[in-house]
N, C-alpha and C positions, 0 to 999 in steps of 0.2 A: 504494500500500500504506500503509496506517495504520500507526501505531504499536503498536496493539496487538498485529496482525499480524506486524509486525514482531519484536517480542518472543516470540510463541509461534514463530515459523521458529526462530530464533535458540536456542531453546530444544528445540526440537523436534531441531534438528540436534546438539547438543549432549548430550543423553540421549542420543541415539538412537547417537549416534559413541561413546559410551560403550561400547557393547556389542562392536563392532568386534572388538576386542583379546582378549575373553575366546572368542569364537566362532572366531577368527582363530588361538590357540593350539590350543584344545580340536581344532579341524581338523587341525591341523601335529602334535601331539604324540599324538594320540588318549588323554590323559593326562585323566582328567577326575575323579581322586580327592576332586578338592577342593572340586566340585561339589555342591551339594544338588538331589537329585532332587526332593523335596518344595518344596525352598525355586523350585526352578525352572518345577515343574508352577504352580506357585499364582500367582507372579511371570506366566508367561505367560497364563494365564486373566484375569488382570488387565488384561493389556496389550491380550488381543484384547477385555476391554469397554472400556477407553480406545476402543479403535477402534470399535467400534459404536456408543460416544457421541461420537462424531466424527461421524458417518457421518448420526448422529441430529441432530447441531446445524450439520450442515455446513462444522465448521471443520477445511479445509485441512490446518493445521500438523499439528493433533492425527490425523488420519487416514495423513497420510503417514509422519509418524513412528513408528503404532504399527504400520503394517504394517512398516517396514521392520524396526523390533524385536522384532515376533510370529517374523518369520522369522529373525531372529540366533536369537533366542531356543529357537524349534523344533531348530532345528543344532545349538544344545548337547543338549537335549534326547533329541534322536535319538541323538547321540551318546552320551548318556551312557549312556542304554540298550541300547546296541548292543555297547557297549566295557563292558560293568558288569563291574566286578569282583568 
């Protein structure tokens, strides 16, 4: 593994654990007031063309980490609109 490579894992893992916690509450509490529906629609549409521009240059980090954070992502999502107040 190169360096570069190295860098984007490393980063990749890092964003992506970022989402973790906010998906991980919104599940446990089904509390999700504080939430942006829009901010989160447009955030995820983003994230899956991260992943199709992954997918498009073949780099690894970037495809695995945006699938794993399309689908944190989608769970808030779902959620929010499931649970809208």
């Amino acid at each position: 593994m190169n360096t570069t490579d190295l860098v984007g894992y490393i980063a990749a893992f890092l964003t992506t654990l970022a989402f973790v916690p906010q998906a991980h509450q919104s599940w446990k509490t089904r509390d999700l007031s504080g939430v942006s529906l829009p901010m989160y629609s447009l955030f995820s549409l983003g994230v899956f063309s991260w992943l199709i521009y992954g997918v498009m240059i073949s780099s690894w980090p970037i495809v695995m980490a945006n699938s794993i954070t399309l689908v944190l992502a989608c769970v808030v999502l779902y959620l929010k609109m499931k649970h809208k107040a």
